[in-house]
C-alpha positions as CSV (number, residue, x, y, z in Angstrom):
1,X,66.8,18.0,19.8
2,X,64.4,17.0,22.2
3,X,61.6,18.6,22.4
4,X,58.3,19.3,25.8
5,X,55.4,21.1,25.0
6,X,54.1,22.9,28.4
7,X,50.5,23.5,27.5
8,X,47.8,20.9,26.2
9,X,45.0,23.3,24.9
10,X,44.6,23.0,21.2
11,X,47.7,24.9,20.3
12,X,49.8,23.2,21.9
13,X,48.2,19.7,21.6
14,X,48.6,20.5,17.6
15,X,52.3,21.7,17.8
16,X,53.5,18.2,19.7
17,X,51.8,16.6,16.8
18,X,54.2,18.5,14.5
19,X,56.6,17.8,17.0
20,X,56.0,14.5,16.6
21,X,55.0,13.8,12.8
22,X,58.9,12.8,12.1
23,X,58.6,10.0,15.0
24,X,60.5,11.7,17.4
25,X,59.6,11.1,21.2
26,X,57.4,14.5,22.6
27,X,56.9,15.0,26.0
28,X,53.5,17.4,26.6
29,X,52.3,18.6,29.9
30,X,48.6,19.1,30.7
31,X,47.6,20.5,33.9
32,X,44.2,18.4,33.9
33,X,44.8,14.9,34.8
34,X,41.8,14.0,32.1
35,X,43.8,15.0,29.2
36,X,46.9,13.0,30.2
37,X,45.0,9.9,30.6
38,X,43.3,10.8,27.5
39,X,46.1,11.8,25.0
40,X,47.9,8.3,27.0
41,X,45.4,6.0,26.7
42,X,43.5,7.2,23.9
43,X,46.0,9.1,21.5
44,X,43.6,12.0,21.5
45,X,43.0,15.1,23.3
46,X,39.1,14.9,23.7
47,X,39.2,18.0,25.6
48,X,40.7,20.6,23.5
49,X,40.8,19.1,20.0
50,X,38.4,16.4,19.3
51,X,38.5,14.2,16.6
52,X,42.6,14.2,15.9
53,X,44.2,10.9,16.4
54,X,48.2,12.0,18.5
55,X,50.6,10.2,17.5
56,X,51.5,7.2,19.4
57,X,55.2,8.8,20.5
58,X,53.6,12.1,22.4
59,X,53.4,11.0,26.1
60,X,51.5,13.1,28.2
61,X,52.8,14.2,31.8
62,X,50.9,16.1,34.8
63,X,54.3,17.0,36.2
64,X,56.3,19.6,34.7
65,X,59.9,18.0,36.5
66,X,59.1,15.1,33.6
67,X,60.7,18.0,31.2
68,X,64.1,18.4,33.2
69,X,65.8,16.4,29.9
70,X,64.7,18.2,27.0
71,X,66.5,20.3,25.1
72,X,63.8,22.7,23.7
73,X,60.5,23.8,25.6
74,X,57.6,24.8,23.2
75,X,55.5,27.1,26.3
76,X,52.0,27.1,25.2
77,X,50.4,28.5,27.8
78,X,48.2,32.0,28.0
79,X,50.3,35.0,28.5
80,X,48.1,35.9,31.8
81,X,49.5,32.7,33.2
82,X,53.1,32.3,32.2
83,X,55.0,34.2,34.7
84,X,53.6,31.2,37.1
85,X,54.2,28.3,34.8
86,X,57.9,29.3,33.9
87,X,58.5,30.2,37.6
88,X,57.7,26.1,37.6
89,X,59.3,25.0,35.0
90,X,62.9,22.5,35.8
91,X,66.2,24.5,36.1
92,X,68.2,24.1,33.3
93,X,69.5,24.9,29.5
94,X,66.7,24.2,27.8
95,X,65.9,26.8,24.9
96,X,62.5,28.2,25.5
97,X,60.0,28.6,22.3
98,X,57.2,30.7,23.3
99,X,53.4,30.1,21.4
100,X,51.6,32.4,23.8
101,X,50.3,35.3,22.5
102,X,49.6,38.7,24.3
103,X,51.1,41.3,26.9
104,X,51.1,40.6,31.1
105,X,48.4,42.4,32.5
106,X,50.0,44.4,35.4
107,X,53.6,44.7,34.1
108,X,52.5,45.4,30.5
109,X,55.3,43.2,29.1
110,X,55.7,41.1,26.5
111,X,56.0,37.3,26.7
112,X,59.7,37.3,25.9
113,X,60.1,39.9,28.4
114,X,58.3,38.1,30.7
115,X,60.4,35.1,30.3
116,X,63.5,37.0,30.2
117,X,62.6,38.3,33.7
118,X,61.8,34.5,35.0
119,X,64.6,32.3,33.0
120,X,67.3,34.9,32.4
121,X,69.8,32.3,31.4
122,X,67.6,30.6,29.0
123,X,67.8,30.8,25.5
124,X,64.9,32.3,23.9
125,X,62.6,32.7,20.9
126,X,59.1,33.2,19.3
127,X,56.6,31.4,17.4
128,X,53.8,33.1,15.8
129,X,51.8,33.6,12.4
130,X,48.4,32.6,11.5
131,X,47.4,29.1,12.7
132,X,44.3,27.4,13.5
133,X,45.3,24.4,15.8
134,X,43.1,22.5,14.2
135,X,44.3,22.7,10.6
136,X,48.0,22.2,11.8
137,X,47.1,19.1,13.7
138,X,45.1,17.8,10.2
139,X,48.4,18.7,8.6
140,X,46.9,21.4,6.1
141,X,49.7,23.7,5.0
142,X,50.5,26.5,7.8
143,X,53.2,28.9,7.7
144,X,54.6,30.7,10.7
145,X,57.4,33.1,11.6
146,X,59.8,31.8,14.4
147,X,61.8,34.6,15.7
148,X,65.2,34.8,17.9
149,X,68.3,36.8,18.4
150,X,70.6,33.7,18.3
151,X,70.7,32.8,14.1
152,X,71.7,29.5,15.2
153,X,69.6,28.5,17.8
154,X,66.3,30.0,15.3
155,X,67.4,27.8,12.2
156,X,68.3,24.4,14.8
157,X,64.3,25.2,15.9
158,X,63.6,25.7,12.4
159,X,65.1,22.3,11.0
160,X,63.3,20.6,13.9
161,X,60.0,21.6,14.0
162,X,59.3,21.9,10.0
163,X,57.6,19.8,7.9
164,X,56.3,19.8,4.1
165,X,52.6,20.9,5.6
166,X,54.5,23.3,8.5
167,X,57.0,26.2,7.0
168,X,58.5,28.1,9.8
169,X,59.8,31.6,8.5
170,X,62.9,32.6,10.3
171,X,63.4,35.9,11.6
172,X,65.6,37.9,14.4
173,X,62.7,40.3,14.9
174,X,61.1,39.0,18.3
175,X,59.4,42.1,19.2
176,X,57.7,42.9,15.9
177,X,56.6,39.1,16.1
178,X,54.8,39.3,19.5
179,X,53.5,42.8,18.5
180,X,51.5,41.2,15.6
181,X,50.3,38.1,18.0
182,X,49.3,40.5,20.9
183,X,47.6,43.1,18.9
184,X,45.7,41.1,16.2
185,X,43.6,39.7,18.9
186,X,42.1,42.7,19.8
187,X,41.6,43.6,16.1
188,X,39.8,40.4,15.7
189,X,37.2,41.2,18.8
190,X,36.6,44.9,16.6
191,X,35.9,42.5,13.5
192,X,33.6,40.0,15.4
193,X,31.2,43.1,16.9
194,X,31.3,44.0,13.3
195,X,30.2,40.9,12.0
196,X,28.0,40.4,15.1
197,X,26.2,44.1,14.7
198,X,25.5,43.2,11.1
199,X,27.7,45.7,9.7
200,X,28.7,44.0,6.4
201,X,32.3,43.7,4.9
202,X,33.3,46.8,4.0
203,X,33.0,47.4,7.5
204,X,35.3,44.4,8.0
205,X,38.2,44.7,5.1
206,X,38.1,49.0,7.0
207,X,38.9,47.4,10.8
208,X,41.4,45.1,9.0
209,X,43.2,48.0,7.4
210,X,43.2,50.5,9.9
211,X,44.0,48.0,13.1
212,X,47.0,46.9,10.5
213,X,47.7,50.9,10.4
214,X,47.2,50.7,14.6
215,X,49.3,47.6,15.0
216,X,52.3,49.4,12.7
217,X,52.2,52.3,14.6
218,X,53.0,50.5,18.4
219,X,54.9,48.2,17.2
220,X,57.6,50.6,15.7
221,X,57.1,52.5,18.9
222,X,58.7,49.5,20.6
223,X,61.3,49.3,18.2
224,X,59.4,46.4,15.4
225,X,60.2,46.4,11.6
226,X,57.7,47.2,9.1
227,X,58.5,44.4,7.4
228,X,57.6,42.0,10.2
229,X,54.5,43.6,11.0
230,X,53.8,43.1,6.9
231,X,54.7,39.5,6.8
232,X,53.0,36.4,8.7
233,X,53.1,37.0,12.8
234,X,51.5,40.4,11.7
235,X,48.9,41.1,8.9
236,X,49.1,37.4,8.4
237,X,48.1,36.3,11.4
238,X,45.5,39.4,11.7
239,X,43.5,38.3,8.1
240,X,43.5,35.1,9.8
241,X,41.6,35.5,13.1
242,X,39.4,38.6,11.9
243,X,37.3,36.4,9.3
244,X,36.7,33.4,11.1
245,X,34.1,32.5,13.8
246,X,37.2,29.7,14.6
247,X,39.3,32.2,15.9
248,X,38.3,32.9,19.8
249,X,38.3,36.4,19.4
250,X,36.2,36.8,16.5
251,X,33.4,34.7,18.1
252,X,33.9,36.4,21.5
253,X,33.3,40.1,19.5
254,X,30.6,38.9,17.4
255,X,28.6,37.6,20.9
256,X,28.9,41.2,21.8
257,X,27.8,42.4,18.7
258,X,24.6,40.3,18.9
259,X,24.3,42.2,22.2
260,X,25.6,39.8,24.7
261,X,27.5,41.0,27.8
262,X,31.3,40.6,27.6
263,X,31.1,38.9,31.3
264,X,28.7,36.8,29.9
265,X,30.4,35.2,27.4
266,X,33.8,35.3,29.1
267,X,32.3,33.3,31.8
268,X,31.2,30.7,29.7
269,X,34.1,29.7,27.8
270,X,36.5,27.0,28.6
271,X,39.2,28.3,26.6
272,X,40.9,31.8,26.6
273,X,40.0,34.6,24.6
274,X,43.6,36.1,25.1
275,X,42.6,39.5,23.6
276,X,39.9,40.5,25.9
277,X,42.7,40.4,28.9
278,X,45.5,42.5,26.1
279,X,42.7,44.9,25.5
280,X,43.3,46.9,28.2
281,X,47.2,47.1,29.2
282,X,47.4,47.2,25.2
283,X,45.2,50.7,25.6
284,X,47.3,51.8,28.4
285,X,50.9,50.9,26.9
286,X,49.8,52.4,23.7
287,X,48.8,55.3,25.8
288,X,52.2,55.6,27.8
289,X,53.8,55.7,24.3
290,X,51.4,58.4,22.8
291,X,50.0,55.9,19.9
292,X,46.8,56.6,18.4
293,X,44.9,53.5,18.8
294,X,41.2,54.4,18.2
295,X,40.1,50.8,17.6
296,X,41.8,49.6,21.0
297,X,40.3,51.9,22.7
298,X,37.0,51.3,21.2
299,X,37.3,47.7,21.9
300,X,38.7,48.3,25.7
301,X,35.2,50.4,26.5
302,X,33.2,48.1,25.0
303,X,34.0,45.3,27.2
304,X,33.9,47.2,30.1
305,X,30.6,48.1,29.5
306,X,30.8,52.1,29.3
307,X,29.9,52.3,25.6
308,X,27.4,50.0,23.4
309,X,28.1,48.9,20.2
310,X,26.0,51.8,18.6
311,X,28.2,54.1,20.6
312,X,32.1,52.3,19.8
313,X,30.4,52.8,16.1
314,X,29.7,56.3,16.4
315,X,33.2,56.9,18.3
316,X,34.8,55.7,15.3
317,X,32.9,57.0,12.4
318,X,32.7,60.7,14.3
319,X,36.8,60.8,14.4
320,X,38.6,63.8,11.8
321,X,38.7,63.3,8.7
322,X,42.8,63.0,8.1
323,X,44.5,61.7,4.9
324,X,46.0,58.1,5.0
């Protein structure tokens, strides 16, 4: 199976290396021209992920008709922009493995939706579960849960992409497994301001618990298991990127709790903060659906500047006492 990774931020810089760890030939596309002539010339992305030597059989492309022969597209690119990048991509059978994380502002879909609407004869899946690219490109052990409807087409991806270092969890739940990517993000912001305000852990391990309680509750509104939102693309990947100023959203929350404006530090960043764009068509799904969502909502006022952090902390703490 030949695989193209469209994307060459850190994710998807790190998941061509995995790609490639068995020798394998990996095409990767990069939409700045400085990234393919570094990955080419240097075997490094010196952009995105520093310090991680490629191996010598990824070849970096700036145009994504290099693709048109492989057999399996890993699309790494944000949610907010893959309507656009898929409307791009070559015509043909190529599965398509998404590793974006988040719902399309606007339409309030799903990435698989999103790609079902765009490549309706392609055959689809999911890759998510708590990773830090860096650690998968240093080849530190990493699990993940890769979910699709076709049981054949999820264990071929399965057998290609894993290593000792990179277990990929098979599963046929593709909703629950976006749900947990999209909505952890958010979380994760709610865990920075905490961390930010100076707040302490408690604080922490009670956003963990009760965004996992959130998270459950729209996810089986959209027809998830429990069981996925229990394993790796869910609380998994949520413990991961709310304790860790390495996760984008956790360092974007904690600059607000430190009292920095949210357009501030969204202006300054070179890579995405994914949740920040969720927050709100999460809120307004959620809404649509009639799921409670207090910590969402919290999170969605806070960046737009209507509450402080003193007030999102008072919202919360003043809500009914209810039992668990």
């Amino acid at each position: 199976m030949k695989i193209g990774v469209v994307g060459a931020g850190a994710w998807g810089t790190a998941l061509a290396q995995v790609a490639a760890a068995k020798g394998d030939a990996v095409t990767l596309w990069a939409l700045e021209p400085e990234v393919v002539a570094s990955i080419n010339d240097a075997h490094e992305n010196s952009l995105y992920l520093p310090g991680v030597t490629l191996s010598p059989t990824i070849r970096a492309v700036d145009d994504l008709a290099a693709l048109a022969d492989c057999d399996a597209l890993l699309v790494v690119v944000p949610a907010q922009h893959l309507r656009a990048v898929l409307r791009r991509l070559p015509r043909g059978e190529a599965a398509l493995l998404l590793c974006a994380k988040g719902i399309e502002a606007g339409s309030g879909l799903l990435v698989s939706q999103v790609a079902q609407q765009e490549r309706p004869d392609a055959p689809i899946a999911v890759l998510s579960g708590p990773t830090f690219a860096h650690e998968v490109a240093a080849g530190l052990p990493t699990a993940v849960t890769l979910a699709c409807a076709d049981a054949e087409l999820g264990q071929r991806l399965v057998e290609r992409i894993a290593l000792p270092a990179f277990r990929p969890y098979l599963s046929d739940d593709v909703i629950g497994a976006e749900v947990g990517g999209a909505v952890k993000n958010v979380l994760a912001i709610a865990c920075g301001v905490a961390e930010g305000a100076g707040m302490g852990l408690n604080a922490r391990a009670s956003l963990i618990s009760r965004g996992f309680a959130e998270m459950t509750r729209f996810g089986r509104a959209l027809g998830a298991r429990a069981e996925t939102l229990s394993g790796l693309s869910g609380l998994g990947d949520l413990v991961l990127t709310c304790s860790s100023t390495n996760s984008r959203n956790f360092s974007l929350g904690k600059g607000l709790g430190e009292g920095a404006r949210a357009a501030d530090l969204l202006a300054n960043r070179r890579t995405v903060a994914e949740g920040a764009f969720t927050a709100p068509v999460l809120r307004d799904v959620a809404r649509r659906l009639e799921v409670e969502m207090p910590i969402v909502e919290g999170v969605c006022a806070l960046l737009e500047g209507t509450v402080d952090v003193a007030d999102m902390t008072g919202m919360l703490l003043a809500r009914p006492l209810r039992s668990e």
